[in-house]
N, C-alpha and C positions, 0 to 999 in steps of 0.2 A: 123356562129354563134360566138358569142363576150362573154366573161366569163365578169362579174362585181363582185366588192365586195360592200355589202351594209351593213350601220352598223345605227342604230337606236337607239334613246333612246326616249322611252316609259314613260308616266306617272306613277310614282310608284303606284301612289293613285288607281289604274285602279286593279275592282276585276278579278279572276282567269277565268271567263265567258265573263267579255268583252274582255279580252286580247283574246282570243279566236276566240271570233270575228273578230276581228281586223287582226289576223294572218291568218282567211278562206278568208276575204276580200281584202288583201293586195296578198292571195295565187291567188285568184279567178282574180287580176289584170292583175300579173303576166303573168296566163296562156290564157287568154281573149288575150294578145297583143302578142303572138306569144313566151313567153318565158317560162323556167322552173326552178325550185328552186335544186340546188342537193345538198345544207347543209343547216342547220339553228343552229347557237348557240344560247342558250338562256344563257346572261354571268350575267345574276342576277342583283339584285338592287343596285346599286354602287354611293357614292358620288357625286356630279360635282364640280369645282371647282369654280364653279360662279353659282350663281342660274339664273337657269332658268323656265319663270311663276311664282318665286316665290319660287322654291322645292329646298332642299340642294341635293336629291339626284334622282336618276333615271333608269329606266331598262332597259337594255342594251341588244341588240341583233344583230346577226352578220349572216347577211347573204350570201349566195354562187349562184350567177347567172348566167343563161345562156340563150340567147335572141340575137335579131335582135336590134341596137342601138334605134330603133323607140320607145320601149318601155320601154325608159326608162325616155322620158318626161312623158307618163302616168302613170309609179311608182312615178314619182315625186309631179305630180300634186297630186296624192292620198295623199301621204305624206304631201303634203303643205296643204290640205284642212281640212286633220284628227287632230281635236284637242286632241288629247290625244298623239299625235310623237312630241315630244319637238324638236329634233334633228335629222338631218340623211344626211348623204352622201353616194356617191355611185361612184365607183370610178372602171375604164376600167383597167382589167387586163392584163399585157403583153403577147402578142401573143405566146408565147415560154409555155404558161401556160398550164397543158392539163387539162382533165378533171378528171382524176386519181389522180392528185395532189391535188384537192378540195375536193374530196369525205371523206364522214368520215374515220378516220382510224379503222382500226378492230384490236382490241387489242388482243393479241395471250394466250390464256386460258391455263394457264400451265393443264397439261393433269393427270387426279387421277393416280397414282400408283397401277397396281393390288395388290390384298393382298400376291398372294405367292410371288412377288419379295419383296414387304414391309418387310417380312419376311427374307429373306434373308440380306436385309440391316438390320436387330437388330440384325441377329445372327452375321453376318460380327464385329460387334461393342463389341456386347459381348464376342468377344476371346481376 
């Protein structure tokens, strides 16, 4: 299996239900051709620097794949056919890649203080 990055830029104009769509149908491609998604950013509606369709600006999503190379003419063709993806490339990641290094990162929860050491730390402060 082959790791890709895919990065998109979506119609801004496009409401919160068809984006939706679009994201079960592009999911549903995906895993129909042998591959699987293990991130997705969604990086928000962002400028372009030349219009494109006509739009100054566009919504931008970045995806984390993993797949057999065969499937990535049919994410493509999807994307060429969907009018509402202005933009998008996809680009084979370096073999030395794993798959630990794509996953979301889990951000470490600083952990509550019980109350009797809380306690402790005011009376510390107050001598």
């Amino acid at each position: 299996m082959n790791f890709y990055e895919m990065m998109f830029i979506q119609n801004p104009d496009l409401g919160e239900e068809d984006q939706e769509k679009l994201l079960t149908r592009l999911k549903n491609t995906i895993g129909k051709n042998g591959g699987g998604i293990i991130r997705i950013d969604d990086m928000g509606t962002r400028g372009l620097t030349y219009r494109i369709q006509k739009k100054p600006r566009g919504h931008y999503f970045l995806m984390y794949l993993e797949g057999p190379g065969s499937m990535i003419h049919e994410i493509e063709r999807f994307l060429r056919i969907d009018e509402n993806i202005m933009r998008f490339v996809i680009v084979k990641l370096d073999r030395h890649i794993s798959r630990a290094d794509l996953e979301p990162k889990v951000e470490a929860k600083a952990e509550p203080i019980p109350e009797n050491q809380q306690e402790e730390v005011v009376e510390e402060h107050a001598e």
